[in-house]
C-alpha positions as CSV (number, residue, x, y, z in Angstrom):
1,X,112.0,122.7,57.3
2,X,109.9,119.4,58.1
3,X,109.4,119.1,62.0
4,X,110.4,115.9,63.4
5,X,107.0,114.2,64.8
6,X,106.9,113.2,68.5
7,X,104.4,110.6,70.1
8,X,103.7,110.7,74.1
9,X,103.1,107.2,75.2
10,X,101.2,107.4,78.5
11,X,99.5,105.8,80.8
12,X,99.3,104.0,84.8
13,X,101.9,102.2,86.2
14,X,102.3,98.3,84.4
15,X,99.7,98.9,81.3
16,X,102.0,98.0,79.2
17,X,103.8,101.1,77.7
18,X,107.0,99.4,77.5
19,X,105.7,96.3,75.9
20,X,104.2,98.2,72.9
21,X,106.8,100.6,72.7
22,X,109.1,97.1,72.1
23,X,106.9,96.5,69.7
24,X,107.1,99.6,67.9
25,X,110.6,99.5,67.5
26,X,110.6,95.7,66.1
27,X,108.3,96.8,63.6
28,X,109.8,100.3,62.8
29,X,110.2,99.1,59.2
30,X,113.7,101.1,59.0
31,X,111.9,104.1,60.6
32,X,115.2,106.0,62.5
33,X,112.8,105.8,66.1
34,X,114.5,107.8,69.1
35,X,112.9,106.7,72.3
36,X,113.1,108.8,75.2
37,X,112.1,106.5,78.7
38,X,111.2,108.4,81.7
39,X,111.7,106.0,84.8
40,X,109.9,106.7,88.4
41,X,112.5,104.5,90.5
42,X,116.1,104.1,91.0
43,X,116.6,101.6,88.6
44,X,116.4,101.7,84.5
45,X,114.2,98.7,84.1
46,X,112.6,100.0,81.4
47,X,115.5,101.0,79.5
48,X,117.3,97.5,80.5
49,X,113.8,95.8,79.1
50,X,114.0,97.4,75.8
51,X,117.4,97.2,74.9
52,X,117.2,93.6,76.2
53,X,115.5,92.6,72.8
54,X,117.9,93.2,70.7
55,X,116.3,95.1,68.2
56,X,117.9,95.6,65.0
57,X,119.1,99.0,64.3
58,X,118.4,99.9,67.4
59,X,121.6,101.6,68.7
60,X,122.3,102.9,72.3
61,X,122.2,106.8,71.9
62,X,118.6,106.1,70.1
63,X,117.5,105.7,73.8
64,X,117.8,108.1,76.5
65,X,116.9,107.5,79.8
66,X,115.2,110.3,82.1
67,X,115.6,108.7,85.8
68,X,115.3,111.5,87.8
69,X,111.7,110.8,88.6
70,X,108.2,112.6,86.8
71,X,108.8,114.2,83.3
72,X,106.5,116.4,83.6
73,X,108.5,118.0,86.7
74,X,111.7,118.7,85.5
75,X,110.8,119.7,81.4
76,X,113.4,122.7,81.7
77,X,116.8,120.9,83.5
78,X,116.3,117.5,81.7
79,X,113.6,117.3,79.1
80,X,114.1,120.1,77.0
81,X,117.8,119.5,76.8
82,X,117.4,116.0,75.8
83,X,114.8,116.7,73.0
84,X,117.5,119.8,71.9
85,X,120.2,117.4,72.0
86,X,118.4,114.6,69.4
87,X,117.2,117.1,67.1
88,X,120.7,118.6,66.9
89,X,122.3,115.4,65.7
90,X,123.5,114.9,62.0
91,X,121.2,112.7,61.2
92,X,118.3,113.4,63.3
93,X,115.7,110.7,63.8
94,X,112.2,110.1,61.7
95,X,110.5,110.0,65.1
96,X,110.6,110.5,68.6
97,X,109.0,108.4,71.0
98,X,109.0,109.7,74.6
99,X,107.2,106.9,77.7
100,X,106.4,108.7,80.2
101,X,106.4,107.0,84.1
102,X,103.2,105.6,85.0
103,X,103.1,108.6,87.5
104,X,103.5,111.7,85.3
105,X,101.1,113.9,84.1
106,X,101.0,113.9,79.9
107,X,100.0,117.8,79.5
108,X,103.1,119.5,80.8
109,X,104.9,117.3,78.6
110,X,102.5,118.4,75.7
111,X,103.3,122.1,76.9
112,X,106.6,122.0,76.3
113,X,106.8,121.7,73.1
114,X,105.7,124.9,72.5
115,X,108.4,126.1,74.1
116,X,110.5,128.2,71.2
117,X,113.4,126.1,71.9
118,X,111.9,123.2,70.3
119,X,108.6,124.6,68.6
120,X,109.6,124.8,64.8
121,X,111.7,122.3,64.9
122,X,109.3,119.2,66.0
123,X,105.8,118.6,66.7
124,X,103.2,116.4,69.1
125,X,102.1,114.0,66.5
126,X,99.9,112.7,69.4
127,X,99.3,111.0,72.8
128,X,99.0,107.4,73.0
129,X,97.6,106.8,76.1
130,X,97.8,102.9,77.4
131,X,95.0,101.6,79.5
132,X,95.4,97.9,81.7
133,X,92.0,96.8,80.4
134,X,91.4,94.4,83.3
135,X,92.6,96.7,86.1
136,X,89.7,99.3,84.6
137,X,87.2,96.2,84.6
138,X,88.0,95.8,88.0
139,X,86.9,99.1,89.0
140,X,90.0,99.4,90.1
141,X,90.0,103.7,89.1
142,X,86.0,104.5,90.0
143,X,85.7,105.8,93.1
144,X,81.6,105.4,94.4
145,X,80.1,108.3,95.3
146,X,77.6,106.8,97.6
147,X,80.2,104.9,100.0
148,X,82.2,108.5,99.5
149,X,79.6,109.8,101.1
150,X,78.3,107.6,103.8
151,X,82.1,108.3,104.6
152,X,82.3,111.8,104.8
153,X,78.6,111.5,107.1
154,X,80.8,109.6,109.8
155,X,84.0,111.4,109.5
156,X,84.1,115.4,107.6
157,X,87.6,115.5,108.2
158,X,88.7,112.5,106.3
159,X,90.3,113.4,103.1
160,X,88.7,111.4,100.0
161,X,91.1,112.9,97.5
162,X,92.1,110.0,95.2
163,X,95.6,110.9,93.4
164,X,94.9,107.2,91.7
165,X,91.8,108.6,90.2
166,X,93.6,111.8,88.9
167,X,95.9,110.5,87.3
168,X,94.3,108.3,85.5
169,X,91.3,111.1,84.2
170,X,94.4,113.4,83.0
171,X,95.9,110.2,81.6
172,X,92.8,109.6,79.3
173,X,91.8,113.0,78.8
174,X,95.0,113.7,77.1
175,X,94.7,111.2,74.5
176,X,94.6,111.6,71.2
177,X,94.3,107.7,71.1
178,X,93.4,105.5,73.6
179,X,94.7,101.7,73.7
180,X,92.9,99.1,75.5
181,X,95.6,96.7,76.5
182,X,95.4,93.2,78.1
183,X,92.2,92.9,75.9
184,X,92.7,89.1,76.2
185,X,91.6,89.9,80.0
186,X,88.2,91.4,80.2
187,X,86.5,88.6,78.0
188,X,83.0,90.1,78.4
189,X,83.5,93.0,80.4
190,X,85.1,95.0,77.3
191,X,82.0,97.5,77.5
192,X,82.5,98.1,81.5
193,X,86.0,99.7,80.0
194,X,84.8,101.9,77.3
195,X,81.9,103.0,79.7
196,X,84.8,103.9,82.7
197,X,86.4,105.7,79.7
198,X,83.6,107.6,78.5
199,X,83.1,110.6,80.9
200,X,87.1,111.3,80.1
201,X,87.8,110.6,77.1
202,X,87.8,114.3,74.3
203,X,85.0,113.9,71.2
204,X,86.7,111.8,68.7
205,X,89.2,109.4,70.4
206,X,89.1,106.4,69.2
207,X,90.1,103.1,71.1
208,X,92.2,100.2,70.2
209,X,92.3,96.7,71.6
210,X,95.8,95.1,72.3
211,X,97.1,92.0,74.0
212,X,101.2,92.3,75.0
213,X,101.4,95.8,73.1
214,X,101.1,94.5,69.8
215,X,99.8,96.8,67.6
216,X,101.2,98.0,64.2
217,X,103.3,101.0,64.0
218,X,100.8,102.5,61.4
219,X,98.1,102.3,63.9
220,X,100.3,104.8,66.2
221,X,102.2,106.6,64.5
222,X,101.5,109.4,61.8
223,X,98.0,110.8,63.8
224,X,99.1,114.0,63.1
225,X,97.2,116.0,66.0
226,X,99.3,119.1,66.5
227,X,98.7,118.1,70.4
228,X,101.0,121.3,71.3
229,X,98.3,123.6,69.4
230,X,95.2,122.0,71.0
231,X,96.1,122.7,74.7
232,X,92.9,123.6,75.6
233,X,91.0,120.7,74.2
234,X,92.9,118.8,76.8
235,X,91.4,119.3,80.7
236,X,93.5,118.2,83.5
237,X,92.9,118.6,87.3
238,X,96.1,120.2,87.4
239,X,95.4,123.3,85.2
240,X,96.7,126.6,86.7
241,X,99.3,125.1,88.5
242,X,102.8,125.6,87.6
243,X,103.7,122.2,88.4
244,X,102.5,119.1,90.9
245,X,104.9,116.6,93.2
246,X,104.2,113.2,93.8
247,X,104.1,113.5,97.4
248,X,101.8,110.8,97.2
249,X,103.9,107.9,96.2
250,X,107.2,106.5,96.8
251,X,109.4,103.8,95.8
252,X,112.6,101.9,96.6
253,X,114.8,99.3,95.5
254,X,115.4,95.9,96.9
255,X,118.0,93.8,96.4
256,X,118.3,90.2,96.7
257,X,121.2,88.4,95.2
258,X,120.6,85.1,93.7
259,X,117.3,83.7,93.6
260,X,116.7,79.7,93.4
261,X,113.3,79.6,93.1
262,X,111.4,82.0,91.0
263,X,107.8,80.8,91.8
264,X,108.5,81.4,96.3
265,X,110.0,85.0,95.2
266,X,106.6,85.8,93.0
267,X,104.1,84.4,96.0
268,X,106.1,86.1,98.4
269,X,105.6,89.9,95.7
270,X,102.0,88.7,95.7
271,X,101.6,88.6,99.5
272,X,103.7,91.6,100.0
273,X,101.3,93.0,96.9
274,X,98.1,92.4,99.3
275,X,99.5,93.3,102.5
276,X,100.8,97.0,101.8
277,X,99.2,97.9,98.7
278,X,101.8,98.4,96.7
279,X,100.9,99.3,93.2
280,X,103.6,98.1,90.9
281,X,107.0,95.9,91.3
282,X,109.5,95.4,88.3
283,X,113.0,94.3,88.2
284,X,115.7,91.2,87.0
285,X,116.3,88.3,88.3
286,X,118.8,86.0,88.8
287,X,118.5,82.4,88.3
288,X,121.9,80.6,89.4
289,X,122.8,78.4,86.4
290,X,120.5,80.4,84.0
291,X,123.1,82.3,81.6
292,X,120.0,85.1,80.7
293,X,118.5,87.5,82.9
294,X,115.0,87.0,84.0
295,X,112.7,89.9,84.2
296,X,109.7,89.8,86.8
297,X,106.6,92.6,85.8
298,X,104.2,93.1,88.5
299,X,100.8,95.2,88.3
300,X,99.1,94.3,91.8
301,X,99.0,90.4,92.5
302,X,99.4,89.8,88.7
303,X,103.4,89.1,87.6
304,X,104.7,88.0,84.7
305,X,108.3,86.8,84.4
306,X,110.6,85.8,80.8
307,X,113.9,86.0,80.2
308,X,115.0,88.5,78.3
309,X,118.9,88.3,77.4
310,X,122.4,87.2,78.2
311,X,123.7,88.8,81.6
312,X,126.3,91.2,79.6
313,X,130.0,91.5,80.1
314,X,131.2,93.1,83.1
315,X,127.6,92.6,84.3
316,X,127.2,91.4,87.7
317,X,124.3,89.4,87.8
318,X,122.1,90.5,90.8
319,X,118.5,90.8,91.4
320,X,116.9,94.1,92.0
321,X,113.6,95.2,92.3
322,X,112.1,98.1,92.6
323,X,108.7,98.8,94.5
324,X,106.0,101.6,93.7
325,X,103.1,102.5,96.1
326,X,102.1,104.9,98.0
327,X,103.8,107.6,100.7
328,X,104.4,106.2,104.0
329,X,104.6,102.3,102.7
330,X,106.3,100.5,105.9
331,X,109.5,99.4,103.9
332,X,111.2,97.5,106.4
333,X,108.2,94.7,106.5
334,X,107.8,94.6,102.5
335,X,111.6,94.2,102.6
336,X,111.2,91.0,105.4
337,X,108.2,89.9,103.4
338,X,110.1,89.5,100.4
339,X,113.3,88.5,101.4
């Protein structure tokens, strides 16, 4: 029996997973895609983004949502379950397409499909791992070892663990292909990317350039890596442990009601954005007198906002938004600063 292929899109929080998994699905060329989105929030913004398109043949039960935080923590009560349950169906999907959260680790994930449950019935066809290309240019994920340790000279007893960091190097050393998103970006600094990328990435991996996820389906689809078989090829700071928490981050969801002027509510994210560090804030919108929702994507002081689709019957337009950082953010002032 012919194992149904599975691609892992991963990669940190606002690269632009969604976005290219959007684009997968408008391309699919017929292709029966499942999509399985792993949310790190109380809201399904993901989900809500991509069935806001309106993608042909793209039905409801394709996607299933996973919004009980990381993936990679709860593969036996959800995961499996869910992957059992779409392989079971009469007419099974071509493909499965699973996005993790920006915050989960992609070997466990990997791991478990060598469970028996699912082993010989479906297969890792790879790990697409999505990189924000200007974020990386930044420097954004490189810690310096020299101001590391000047640090530790004044202070032993601080703690320069960066969980940023480690997640990104598992992120990338995972992949079985590695796409450079928000080319359009970097302009010249393309090489300070692929030299960040280098000490991580496994012999082999290619990299691909893309602007708004737009890449064609053959590009990621069909690499045929057997990623379940090749464990070992595949290093993560987390090897040897049975699982990992993300006692390091947090988030929480803000709601605001109706919201006349777009542009105050994205300087007001921005300042928040600098003030408190937060890493990532997505959500809807609503416009009073605009009949389609408006969707705000924010990766550090850089948002993006389009409207995406008709507030649905029995829909109560609202806005919501939710806000990732780390532990311990003060979320009574990010909540005055927004409001």
């Amino acid at each position: 029996m012919k194992r149904i292929p599975a691609t892992v899109v991963t990669g940190f929080l606002g690269a632009g997973k969604t976005s290219l998994i959007r684009h997968l699905l408008e391309n699919a060329g017929g292709k029966r895609i499942a999509l399985v989105i792993n949310e790190f929030g109380d809201l399904g913004i993901d989900r809500g983004i991509v069935e806001g398109c309106a993608i042909p043949g793209c039905e409801d039960d394709d996607i299933v949502e996973l919004a009980n935080g990381c993936i990679c923590c709860t593969v036996a009560d959800d995961f499996l379950p869910t992957i059992t349950a779409l392989l079971d169906r009469p007419d099974p999907p071509d493909h499965i397409v699973i996005e993790t959260s920006g915050l989960a680790l992609p070997k466990p994930l990997v791991k478990a499909f060598a469970w028996p449950e699912v082993r010989a019935r479906t297969t890792v066809d790879g790990v697409v791992t999505v990189i924000d290309a200007a974020a990386v240019a930044d420097g954004r994920f490189a810690d310096d070892p020299d101001a590391v340790a000047r640090a530790q000279a004044d202070d032993p007893s601080l703690d320069h663990d960066n969980p940023l960091e480690e997640l990104f190097v598992d992120q990338v050393s995972c992949a079985d292909l590695l796409v450079i998103n928000k080319a359009d970006l970097v302009n010249g600094n393309a090489g300070d990317v692929e030299a960040a990328l280098a000490p991580h990435r496994r012999p082999g991996v290619k990299s691909v350039p893309a602007t708004h996820g737009r890449l064609d389906p053959a590009v990621l689809l069909g690499l045929d890596a057997g990623a379940e078989d090749d464990l070992e090829s595949r290093p993560s700071h987390h090897d040897g442990e049975d699982d990992h928490d993300h006692d390091d981050f947090d988030s929480f969801v803000v709601s605001l009601g109706d919201i006349d002027d777009p542009d105050a509510l994205e300087a007001r994210l921005a300042e928040a954005v600098r003030a408190h560090d937060i890493f990532r804030i997505k959500g809807f919108i609503h416009v009073p007198g605009k009949p389609r929702r408006l969707v705000v994507q924010g990766v550090g002081t850089r948002f993006q906002r389009y409207y995406d689709r008709d507030w649905a019957d029995g829909e109560t337009p609202d806005t919501e938004l939710v806000v990732i950082g780390r532990a311990g953010m003060d979320r009574a002032a990010i909540e005055a600063a927004i409001r």
